[in-house]
C-alpha positions as CSV (number, residue, x, y, z in Angstrom):
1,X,21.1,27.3,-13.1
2,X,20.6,25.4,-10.0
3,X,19.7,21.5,-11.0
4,X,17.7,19.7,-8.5
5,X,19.4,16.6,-7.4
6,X,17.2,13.3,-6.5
7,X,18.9,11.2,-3.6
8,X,19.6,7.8,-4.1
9,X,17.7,5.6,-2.1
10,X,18.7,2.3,-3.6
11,X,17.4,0.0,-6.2
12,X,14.2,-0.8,-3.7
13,X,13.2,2.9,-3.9
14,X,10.7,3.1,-6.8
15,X,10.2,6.6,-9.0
16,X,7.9,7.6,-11.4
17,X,8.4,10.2,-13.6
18,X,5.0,12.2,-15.0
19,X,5.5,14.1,-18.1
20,X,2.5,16.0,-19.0
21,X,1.0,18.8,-20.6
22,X,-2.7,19.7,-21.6
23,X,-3.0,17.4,-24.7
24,X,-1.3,13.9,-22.9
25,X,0.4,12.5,-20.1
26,X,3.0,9.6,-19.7
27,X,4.7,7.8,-16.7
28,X,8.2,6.8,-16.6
29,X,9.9,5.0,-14.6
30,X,13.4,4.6,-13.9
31,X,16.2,1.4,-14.0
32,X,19.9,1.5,-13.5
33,X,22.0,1.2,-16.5
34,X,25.9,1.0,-16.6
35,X,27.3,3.5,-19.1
36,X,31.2,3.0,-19.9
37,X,32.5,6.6,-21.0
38,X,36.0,7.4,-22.6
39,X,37.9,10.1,-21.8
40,X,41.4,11.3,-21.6
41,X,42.0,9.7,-18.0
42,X,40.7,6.2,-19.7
43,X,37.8,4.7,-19.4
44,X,35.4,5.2,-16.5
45,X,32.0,3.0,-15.3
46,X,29.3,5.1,-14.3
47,X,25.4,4.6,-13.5
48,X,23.0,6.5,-15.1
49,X,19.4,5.9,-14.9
50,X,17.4,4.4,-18.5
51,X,13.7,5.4,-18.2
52,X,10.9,3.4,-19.2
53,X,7.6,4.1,-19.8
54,X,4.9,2.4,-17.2
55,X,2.9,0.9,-20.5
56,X,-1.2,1.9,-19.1
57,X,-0.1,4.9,-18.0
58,X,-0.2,6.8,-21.6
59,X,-3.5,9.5,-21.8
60,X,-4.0,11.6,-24.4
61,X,-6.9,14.2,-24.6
62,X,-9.8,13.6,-26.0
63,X,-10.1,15.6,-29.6
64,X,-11.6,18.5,-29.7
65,X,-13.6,17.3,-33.0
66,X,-15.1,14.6,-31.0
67,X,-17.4,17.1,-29.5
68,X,-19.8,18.9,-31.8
69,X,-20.2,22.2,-30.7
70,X,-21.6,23.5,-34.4
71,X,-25.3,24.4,-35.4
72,X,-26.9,21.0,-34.4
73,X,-25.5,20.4,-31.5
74,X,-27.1,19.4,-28.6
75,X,-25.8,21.9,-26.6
76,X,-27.2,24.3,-28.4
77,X,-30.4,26.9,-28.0
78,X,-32.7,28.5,-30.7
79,X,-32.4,32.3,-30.3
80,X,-35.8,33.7,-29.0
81,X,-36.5,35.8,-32.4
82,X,-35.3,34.1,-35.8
83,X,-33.1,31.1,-36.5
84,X,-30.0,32.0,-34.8
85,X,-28.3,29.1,-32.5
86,X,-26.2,29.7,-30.0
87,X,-24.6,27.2,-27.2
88,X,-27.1,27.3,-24.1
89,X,-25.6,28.7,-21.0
90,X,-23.2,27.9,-18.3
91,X,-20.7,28.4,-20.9
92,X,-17.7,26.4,-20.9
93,X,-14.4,26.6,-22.4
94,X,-14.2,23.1,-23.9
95,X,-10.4,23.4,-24.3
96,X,-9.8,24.0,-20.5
97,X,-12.8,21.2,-19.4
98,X,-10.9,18.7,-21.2
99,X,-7.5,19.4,-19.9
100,X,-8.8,19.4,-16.8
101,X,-10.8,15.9,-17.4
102,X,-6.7,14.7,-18.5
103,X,-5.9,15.9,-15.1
104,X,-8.2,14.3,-13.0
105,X,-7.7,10.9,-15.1
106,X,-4.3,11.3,-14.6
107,X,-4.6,11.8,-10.6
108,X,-7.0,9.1,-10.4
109,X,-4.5,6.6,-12.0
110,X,-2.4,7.6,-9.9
111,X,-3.9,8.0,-6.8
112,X,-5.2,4.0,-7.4
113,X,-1.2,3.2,-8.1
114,X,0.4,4.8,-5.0
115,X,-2.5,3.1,-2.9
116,X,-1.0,-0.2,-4.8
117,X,2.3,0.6,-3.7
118,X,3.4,0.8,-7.3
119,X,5.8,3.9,-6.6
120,X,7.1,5.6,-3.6
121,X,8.4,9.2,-5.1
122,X,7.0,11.0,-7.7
123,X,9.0,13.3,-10.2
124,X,6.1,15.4,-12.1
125,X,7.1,17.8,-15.2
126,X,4.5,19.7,-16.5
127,X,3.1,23.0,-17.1
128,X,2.6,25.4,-14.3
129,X,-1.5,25.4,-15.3
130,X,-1.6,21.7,-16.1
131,X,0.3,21.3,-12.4
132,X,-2.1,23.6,-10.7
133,X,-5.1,21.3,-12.1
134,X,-3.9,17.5,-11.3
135,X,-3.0,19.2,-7.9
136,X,-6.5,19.8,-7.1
137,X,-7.5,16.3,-7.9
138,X,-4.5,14.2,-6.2
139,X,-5.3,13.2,-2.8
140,X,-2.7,13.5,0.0
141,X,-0.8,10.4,-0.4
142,X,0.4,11.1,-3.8
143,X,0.7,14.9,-2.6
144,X,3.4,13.8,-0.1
145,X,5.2,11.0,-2.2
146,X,5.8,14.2,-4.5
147,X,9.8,14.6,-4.2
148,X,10.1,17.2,-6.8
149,X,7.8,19.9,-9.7
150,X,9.8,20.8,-12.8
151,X,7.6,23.3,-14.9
152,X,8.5,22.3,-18.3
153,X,6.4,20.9,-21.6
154,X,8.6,17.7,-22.4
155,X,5.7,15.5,-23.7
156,X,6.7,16.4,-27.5
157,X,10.0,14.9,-27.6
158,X,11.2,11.6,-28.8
159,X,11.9,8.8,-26.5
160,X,16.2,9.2,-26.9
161,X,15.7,13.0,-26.6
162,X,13.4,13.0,-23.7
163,X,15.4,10.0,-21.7
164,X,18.7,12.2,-22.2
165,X,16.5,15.5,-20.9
166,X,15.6,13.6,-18.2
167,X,19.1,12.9,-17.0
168,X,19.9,16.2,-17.5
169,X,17.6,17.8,-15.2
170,X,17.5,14.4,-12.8
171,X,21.1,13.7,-11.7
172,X,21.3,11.0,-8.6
173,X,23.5,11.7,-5.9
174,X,25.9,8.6,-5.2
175,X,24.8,6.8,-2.0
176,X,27.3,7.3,0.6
């Protein structure tokens, strides 16, 4: 399997990482961190990369339950003959609406943060649908600071788990 490999641009160079799937999105950023390994040659210093999350930048999607789509809704027509209620048209799949309301959230944030200068490259890791949606909704700033896709659902696993995935399918290449 061909791993991408990020360059290293220096400690100036700011990345976020955007994990995401339908139901939630989180931003991660990145900061050196000196591991010391042991192996039969000795011990060796090596950096690795820690990843934090960026604390506002946490979305979930909005429950399905908070929307009533049962007999009294407001959406919701009388039949022309009888009692029957049925929702009114356009008909919408309120799954994929609010996925795609997660998306453009997501893009807005950060379309407001690049324009802040609060990263320069963006790693995003999500979905091939998900990606397809925020795509439409980024502008082209955030389109080009874009240094790499990965179409994987990572947004279930726990913190350690997902911070060693990360460095797994992020490796730095050494300046020089």
């Amino acid at each position: 399997m061909h791993r991408p490999i990020l360059p290293y641009r220096g400690a100036r160079s700011k990345y976020w990482i955007l994990v995401a799937d339908g139901d939630g999105a989180k931003i991660l950023t990145r900061r050196p961190e000196n591991q010391v390994r042991s192996d039969r040659s000795g011990p060796e210093e090596r950096e690795t990369w820690a990843f934090e999350p960026v604390p506002e930048f946490d979305y979930k999607v909005e429950p399905l339950a908070a929307y009533d789509a049962g007999r009294n809704a407001i959406s919701t027509v009388f039949e022309s003959v009888g009692k029957l209620r049925h929702l009114s048209a356009p008909h919408v799949n309120l799954r994929r609406k609010l996925k795609d309301d997660l998306a453009c959230k997501v893009a807005n944030a950060l379309n407001h943060a690049k324009l802040l200068h609060r990263f320069d490259e963006l790693v995003v890791i999500a979905p091939p649908a998900w990606l397809g949606s925020l795509r439409s909704h980024l502008n082209a700033d955030v389109k080009d600071a874009i240094v790499l896709e990965i179409s994987k659902d990572l947004t279930r696993l726990p913190p350690p788990r997902l911070s060693a995935r990360l460095r797994e399918l992020l490796p730095v290449r050494a300046a020089g």
